[in-house]
Backbone as CSV, one residue per row, in Angstrom:
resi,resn,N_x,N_y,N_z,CA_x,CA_y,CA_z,C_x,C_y,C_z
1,UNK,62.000,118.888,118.792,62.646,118.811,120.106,62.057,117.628,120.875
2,UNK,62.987,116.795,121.638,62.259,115.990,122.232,62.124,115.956,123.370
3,UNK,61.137,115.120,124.104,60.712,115.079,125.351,61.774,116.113,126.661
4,UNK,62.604,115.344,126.824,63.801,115.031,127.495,64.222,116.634,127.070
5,UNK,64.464,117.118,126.390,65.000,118.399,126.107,64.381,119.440,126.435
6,UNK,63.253,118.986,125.679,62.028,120.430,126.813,61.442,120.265,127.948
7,UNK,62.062,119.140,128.768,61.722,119.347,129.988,62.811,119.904,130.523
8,UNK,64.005,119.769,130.223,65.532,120.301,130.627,65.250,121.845,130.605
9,UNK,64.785,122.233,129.102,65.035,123.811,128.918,64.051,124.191,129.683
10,UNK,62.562,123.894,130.260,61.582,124.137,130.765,61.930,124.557,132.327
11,UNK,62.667,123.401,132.642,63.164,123.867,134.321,63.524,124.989,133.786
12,UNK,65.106,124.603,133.255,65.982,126.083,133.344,64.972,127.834,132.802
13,UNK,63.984,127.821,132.236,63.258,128.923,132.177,62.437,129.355,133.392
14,UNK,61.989,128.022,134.151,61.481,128.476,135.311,62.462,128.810,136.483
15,UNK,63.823,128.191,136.333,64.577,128.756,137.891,65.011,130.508,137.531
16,UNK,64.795,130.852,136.276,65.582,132.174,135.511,64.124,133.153,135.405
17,UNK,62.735,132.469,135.986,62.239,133.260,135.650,61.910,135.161,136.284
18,UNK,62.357,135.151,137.164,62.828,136.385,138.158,64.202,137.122,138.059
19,UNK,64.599,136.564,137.438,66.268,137.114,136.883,65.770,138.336,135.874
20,UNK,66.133,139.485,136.286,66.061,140.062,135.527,67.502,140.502,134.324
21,UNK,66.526,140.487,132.887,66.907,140.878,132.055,68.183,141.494,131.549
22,UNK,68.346,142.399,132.100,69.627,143.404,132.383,70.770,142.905,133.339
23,UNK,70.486,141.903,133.863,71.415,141.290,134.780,72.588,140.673,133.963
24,UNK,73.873,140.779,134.938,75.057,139.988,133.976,75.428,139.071,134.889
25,UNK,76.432,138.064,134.442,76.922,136.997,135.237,77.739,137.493,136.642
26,UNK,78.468,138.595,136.221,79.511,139.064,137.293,78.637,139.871,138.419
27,UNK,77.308,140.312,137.856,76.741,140.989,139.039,76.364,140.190,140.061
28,UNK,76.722,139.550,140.168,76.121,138.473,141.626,77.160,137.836,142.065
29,UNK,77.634,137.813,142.851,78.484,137.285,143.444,78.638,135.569,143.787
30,UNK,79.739,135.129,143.912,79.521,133.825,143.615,80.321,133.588,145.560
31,UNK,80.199,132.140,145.832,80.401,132.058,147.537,81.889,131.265,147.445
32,UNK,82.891,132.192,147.365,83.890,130.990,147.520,85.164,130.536,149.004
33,UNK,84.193,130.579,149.770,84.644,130.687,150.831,84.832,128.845,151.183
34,UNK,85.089,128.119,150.253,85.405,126.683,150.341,86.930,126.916,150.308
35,UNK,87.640,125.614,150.832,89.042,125.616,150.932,89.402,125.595,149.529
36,UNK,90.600,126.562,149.472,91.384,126.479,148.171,93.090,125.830,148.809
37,UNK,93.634,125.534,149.762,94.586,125.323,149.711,94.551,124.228,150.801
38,UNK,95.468,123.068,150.648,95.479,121.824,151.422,96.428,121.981,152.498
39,UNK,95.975,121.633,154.000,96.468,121.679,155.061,97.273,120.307,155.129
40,UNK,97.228,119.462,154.654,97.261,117.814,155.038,99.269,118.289,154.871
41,UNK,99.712,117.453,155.066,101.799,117.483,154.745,101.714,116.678,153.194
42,UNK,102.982,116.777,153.635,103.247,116.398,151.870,103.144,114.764,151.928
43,UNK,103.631,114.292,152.799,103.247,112.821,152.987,101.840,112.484,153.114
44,UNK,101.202,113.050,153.817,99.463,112.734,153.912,98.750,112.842,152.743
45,UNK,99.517,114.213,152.106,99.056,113.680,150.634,98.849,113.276,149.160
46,UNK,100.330,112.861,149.260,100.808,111.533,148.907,99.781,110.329,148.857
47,UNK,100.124,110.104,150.370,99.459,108.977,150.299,98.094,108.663,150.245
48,UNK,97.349,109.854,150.779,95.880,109.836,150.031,95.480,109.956,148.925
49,UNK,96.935,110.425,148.048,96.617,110.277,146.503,96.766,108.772,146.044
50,UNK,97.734,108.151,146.711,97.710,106.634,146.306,95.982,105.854,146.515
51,UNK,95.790,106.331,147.708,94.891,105.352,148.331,93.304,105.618,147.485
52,UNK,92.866,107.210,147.274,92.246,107.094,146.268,92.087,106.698,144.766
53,UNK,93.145,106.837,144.558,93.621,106.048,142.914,93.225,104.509,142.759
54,UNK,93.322,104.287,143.848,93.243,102.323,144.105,91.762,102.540,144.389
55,UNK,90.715,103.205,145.130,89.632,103.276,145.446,89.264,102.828,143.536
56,UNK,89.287,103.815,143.128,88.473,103.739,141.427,89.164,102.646,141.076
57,UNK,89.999,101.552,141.374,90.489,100.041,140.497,91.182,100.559,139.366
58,UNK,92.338,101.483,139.903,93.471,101.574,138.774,94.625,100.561,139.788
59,UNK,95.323,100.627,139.245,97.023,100.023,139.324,97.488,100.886,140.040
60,UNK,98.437,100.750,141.336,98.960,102.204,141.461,100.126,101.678,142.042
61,UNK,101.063,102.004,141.201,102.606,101.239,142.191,104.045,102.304,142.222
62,UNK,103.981,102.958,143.222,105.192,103.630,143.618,106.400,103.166,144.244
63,UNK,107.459,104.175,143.204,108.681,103.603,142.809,109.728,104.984,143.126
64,UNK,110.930,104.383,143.203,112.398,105.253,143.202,112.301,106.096,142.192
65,UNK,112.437,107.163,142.089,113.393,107.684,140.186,114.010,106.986,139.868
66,UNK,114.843,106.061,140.255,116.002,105.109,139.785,115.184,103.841,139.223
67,UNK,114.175,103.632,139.819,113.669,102.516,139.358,112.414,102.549,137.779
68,UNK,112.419,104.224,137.712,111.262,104.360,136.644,111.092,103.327,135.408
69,UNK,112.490,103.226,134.339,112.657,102.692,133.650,112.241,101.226,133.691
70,UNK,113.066,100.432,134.545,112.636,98.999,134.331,111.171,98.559,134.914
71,UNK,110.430,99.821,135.635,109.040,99.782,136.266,108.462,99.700,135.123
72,UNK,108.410,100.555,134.243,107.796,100.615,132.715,107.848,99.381,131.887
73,UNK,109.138,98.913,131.618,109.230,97.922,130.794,108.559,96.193,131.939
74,UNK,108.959,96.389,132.920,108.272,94.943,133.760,106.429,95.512,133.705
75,UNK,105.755,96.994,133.529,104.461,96.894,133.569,103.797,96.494,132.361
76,UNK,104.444,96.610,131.345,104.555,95.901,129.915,104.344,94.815,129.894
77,UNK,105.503,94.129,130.441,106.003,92.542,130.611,104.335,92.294,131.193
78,UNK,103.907,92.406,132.023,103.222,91.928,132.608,101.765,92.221,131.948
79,UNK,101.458,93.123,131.335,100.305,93.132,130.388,100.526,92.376,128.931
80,UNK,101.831,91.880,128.974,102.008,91.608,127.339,101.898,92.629,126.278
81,UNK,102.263,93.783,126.525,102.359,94.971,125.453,103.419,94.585,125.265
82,UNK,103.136,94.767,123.206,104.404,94.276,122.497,104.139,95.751,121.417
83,UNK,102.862,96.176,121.163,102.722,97.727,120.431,101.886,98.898,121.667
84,UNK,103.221,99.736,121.524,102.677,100.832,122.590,102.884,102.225,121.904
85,UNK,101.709,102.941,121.924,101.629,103.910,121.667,102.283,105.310,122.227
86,UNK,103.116,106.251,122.203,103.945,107.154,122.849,104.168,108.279,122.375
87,UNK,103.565,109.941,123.103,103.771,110.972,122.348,105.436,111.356,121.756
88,UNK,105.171,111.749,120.766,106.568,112.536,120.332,107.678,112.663,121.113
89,UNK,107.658,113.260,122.229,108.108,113.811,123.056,108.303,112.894,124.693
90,UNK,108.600,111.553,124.111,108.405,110.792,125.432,109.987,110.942,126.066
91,UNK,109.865,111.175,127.448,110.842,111.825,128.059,112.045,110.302,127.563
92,UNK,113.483,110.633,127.977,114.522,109.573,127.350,114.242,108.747,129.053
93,UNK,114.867,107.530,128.264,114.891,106.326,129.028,113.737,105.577,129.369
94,UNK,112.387,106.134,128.804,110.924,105.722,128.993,110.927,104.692,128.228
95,UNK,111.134,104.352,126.914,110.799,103.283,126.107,111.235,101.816,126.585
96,UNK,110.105,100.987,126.935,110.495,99.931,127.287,110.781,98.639,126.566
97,UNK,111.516,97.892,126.929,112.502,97.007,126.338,111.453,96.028,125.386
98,UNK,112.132,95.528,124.377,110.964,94.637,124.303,109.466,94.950,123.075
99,UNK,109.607,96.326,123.455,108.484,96.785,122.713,108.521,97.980,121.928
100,UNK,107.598,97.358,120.811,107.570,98.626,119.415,106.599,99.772,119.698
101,UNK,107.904,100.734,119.100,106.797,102.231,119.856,105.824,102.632,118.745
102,UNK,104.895,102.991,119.043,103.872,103.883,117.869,104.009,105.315,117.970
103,UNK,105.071,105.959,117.824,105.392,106.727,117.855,104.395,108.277,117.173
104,UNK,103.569,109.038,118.095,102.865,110.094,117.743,104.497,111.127,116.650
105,UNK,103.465,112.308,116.001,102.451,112.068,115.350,101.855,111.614,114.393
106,UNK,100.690,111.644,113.934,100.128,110.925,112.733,99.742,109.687,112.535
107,UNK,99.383,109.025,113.823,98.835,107.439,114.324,97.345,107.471,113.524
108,UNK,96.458,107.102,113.181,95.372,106.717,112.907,94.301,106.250,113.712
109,UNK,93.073,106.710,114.412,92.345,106.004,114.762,92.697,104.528,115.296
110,UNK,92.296,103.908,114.117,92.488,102.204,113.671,93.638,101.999,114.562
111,UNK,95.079,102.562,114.688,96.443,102.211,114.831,96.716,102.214,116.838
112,UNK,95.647,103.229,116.839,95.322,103.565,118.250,94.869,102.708,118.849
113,UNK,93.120,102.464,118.312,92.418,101.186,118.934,93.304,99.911,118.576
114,UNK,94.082,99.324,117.678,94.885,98.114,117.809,96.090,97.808,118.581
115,UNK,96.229,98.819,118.842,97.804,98.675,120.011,97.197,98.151,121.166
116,UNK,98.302,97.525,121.808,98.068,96.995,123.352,98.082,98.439,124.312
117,UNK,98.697,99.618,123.887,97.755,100.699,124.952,99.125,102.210,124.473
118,UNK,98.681,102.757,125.755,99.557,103.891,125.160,100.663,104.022,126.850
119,UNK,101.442,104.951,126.654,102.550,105.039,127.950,102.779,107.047,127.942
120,UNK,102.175,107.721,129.243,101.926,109.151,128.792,102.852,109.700,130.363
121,UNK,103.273,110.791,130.261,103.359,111.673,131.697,101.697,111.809,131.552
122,UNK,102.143,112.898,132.836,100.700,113.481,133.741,101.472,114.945,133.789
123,UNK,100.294,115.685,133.604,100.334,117.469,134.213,100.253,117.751,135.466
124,UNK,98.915,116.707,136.358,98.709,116.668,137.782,98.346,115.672,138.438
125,UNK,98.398,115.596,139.658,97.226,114.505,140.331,96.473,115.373,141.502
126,UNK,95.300,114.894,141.888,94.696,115.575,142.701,94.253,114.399,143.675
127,UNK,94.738,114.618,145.221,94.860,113.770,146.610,93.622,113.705,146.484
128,UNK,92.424,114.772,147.207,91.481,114.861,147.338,90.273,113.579,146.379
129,UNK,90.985,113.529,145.074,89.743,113.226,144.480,90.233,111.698,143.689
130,UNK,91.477,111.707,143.792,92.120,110.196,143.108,92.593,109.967,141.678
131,UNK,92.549,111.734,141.107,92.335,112.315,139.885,93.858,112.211,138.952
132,UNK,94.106,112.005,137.973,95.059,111.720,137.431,94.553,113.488,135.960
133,UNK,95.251,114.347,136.422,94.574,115.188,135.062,96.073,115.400,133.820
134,UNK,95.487,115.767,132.697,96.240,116.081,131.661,96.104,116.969,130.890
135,UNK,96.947,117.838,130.122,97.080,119.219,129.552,97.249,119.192,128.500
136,UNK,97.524,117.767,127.820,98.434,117.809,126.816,99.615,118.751,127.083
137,UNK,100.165,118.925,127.762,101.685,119.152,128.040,102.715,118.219,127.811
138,UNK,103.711,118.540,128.048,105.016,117.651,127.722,104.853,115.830,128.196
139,UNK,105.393,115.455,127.110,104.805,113.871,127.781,103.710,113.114,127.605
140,UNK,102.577,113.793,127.213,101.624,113.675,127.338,100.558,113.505,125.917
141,UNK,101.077,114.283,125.038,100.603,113.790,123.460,98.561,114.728,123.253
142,UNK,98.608,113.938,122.163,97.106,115.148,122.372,96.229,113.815,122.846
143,UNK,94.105,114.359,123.010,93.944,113.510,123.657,93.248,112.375,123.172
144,UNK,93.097,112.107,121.704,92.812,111.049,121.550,93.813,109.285,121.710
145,UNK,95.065,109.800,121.958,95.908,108.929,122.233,96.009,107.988,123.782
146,UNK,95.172,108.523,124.602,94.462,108.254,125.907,93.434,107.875,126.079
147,UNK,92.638,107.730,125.091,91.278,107.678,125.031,91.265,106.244,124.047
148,UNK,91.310,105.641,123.217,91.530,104.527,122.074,91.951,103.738,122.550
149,UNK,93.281,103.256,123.131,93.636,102.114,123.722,93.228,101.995,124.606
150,UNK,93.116,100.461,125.076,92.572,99.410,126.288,93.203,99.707,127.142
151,UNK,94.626,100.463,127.280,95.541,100.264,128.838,96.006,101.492,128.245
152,UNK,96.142,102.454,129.847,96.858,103.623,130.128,97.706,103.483,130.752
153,UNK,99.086,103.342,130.804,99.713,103.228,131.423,100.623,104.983,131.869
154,UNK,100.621,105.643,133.108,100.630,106.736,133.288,101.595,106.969,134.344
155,UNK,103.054,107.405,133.910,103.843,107.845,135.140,103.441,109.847,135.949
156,UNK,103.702,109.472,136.777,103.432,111.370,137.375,104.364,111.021,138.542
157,UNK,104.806,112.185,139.052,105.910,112.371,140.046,105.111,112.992,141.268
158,UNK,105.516,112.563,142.574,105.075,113.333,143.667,104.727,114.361,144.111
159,UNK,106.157,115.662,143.148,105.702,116.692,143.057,104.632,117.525,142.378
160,UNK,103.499,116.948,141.621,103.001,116.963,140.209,101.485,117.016,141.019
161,UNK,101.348,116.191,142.249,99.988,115.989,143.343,99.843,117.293,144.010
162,UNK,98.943,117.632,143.773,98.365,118.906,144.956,96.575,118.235,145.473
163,UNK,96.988,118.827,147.024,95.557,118.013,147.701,93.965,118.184,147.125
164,UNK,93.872,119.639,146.524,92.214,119.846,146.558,92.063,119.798,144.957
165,UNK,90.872,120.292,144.305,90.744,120.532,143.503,90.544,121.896,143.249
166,UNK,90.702,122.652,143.722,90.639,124.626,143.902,92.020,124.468,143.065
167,UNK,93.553,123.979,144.453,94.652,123.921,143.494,94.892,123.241,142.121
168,UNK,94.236,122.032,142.291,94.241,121.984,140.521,93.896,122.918,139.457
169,UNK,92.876,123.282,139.692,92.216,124.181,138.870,92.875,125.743,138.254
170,UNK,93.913,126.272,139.274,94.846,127.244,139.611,95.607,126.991,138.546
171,UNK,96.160,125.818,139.050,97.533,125.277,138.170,97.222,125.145,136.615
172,UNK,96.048,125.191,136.494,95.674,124.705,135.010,95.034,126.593,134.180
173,UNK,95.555,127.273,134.963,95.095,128.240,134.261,95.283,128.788,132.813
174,UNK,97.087,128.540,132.447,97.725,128.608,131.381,97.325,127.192,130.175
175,UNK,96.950,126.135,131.028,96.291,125.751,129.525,95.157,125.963,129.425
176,UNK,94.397,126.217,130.096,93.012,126.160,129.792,92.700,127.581,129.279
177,UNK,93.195,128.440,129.234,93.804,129.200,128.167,93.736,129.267,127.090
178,UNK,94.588,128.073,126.794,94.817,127.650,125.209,93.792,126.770,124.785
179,UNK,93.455,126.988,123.367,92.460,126.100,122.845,92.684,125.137,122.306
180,UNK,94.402,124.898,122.141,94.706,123.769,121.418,95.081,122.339,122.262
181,UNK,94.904,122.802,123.476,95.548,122.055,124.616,93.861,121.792,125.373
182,UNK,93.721,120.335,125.588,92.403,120.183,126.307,92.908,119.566,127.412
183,UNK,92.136,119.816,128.017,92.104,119.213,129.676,91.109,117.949,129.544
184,UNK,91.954,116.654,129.959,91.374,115.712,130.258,91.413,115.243,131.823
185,UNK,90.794,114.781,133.161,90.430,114.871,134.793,90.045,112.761,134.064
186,UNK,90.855,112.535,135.011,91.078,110.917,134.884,90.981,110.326,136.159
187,UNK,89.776,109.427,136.259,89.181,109.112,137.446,88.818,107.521,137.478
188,UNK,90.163,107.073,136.916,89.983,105.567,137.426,89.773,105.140,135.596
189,UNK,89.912,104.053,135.895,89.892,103.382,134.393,88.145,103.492,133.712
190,UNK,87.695,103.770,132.847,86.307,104.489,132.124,85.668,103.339,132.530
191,UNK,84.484,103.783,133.301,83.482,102.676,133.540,82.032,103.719,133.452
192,UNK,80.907,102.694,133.175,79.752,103.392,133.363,78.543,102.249,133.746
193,UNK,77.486,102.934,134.378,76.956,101.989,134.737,75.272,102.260,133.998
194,UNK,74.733,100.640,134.018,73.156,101.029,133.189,72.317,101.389,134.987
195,UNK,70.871,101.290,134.523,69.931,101.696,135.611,69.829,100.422,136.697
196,UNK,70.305,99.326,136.295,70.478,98.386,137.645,71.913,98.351,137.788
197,UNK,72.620,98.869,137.747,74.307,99.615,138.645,75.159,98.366,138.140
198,UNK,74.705,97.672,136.826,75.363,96.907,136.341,76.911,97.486,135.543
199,UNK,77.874,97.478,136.224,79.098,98.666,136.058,79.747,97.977,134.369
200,UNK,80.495,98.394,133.344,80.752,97.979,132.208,82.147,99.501,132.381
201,UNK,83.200,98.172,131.719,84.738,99.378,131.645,84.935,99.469,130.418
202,UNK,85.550,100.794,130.308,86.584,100.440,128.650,85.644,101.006,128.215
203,UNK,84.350,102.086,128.460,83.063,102.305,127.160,83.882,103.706,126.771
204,UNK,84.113,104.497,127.473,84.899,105.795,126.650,86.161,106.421,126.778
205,UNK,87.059,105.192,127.309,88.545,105.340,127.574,88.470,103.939,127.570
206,UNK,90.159,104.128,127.966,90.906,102.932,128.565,90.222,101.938,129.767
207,UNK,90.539,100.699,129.467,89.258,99.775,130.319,90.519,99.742,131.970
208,UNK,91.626,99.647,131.750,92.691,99.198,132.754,93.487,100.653,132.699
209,UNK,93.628,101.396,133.582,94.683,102.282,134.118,95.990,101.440,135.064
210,UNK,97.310,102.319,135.045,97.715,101.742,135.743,99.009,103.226,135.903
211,UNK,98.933,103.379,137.188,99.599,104.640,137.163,101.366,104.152,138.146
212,UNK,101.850,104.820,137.789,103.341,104.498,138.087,104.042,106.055,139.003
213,UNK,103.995,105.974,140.289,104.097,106.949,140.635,105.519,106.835,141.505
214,UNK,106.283,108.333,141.002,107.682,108.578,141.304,107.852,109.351,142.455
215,UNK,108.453,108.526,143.552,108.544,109.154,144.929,109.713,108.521,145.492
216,UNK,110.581,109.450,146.606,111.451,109.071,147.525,110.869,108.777,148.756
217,UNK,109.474,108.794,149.240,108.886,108.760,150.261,108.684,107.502,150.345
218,UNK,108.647,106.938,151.949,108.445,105.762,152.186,106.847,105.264,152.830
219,UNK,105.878,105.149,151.977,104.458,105.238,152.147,103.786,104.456,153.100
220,UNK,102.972,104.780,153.995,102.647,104.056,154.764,101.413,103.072,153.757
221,UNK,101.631,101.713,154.601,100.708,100.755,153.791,99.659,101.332,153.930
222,UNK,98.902,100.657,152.548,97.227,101.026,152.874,96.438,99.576,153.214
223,UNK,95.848,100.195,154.146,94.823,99.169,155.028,94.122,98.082,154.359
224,UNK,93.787,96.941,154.068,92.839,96.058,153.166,91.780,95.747,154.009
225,UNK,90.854,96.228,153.127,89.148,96.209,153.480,89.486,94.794,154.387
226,UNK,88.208,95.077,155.759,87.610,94.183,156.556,86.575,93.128,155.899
């Protein structure tokens, strides 16, 4: 065992050491008197879902329903994706012009990391936190297909945002459920940083997100830093 490990298990024996024995998880009560449901309107949060999404340096460009299609194929155009990766099940009229689909299932590793990126729905977004999450639900493919390519490119619909993360968590009860269905919580394009906050993208996802969000609402601008 090393260092680092038995000092980990060492705390955790000393915060447990008064716990008695016979005790179960449910006997203690847990405090959940934090908000579970969002006061903000449906426009407020909306648009605080935009404005955090852009906080983490994704892409975030909201569009008509009418306009979904050629939004897809011009976000292409503009990355130069000519191989895009796409679950089974990619809703009709998604495939953009121009470009060869890698059509799930049975892609390869290798076939994953060489494409210019993948094109997925979303299960949710969460206002509160800038969160883009996924179920592998419809649209959406399993999750190594999100994870391998350099660019995510990710449509979700207005209705799909709930403000906190209590309601996310709700909503996700039926997959998380299932064991075949994982929950992936997407927080800006994968970055990590070493011990001098030297930030590095792309180490365990996609280096560039870019989310494509479907609304009739007319958004108020967001402010550009002073």
């Amino acid at each position: 065992m090393n260092d680092a490990r038995a000092a980990v298990l060492g705390k955790i024996r000393e915060a447990l050491h008064d716990v008695p024995k016979s005790e179960r998880a449910l006997d203690v009560l847990v405090d959940r008197s934090y908000r579970t449901v969002d006061s903000a309107s449906f426009a407020e949060r909306i648009n605080l879902f935009v404005e955090r999404v852009r906080e983490y340096k994704a892409r975030v460009r909201t569009i008509r329903p009418a306009e979904l299609s050629q939004a897809i194929s011009d976000a292409c155009a503009a990355r130069g994706a000519k191989r895009l990766v796409v679950p089974a099940d990619l809703p009709d009229g998604w495939a953009p012009s121009g470009v060869t689909l890698l059509r799930e299932p049975g892609l390869t590793n290798d076939v994953l990391e060489h494409s210019d990126g993948v094109l997925t729905a979303a299960a949710l977004g969460i206002a509160q936190t800038g969160t883009i999450v996924l179920d592998s639900g419809p649209g959406q493919g399993r999750r190594a297909i999100t994870l391998l390519p350099d660019y995510h490119l990710c449509v979700i619909r207005d209705d799909q945002v709930v403000g906190l993360v209590p309601e996310a968590v709700a909503s996700l009860h039926t997959a998380a459920g299932d064991t075949a269905r994982p929950i992936t919580f997407i927080s800006g394009p994968s970055a990590t940083s070493d011990i001098e906050l030297s930030r590095v993208e792309g180490v365990h996802g996609p280096r560039t997100l870019e989310v494509l969000l479907v609304t009739s609402l007319i958004l108020d601008p967001i402010p550009k830093p002073s």
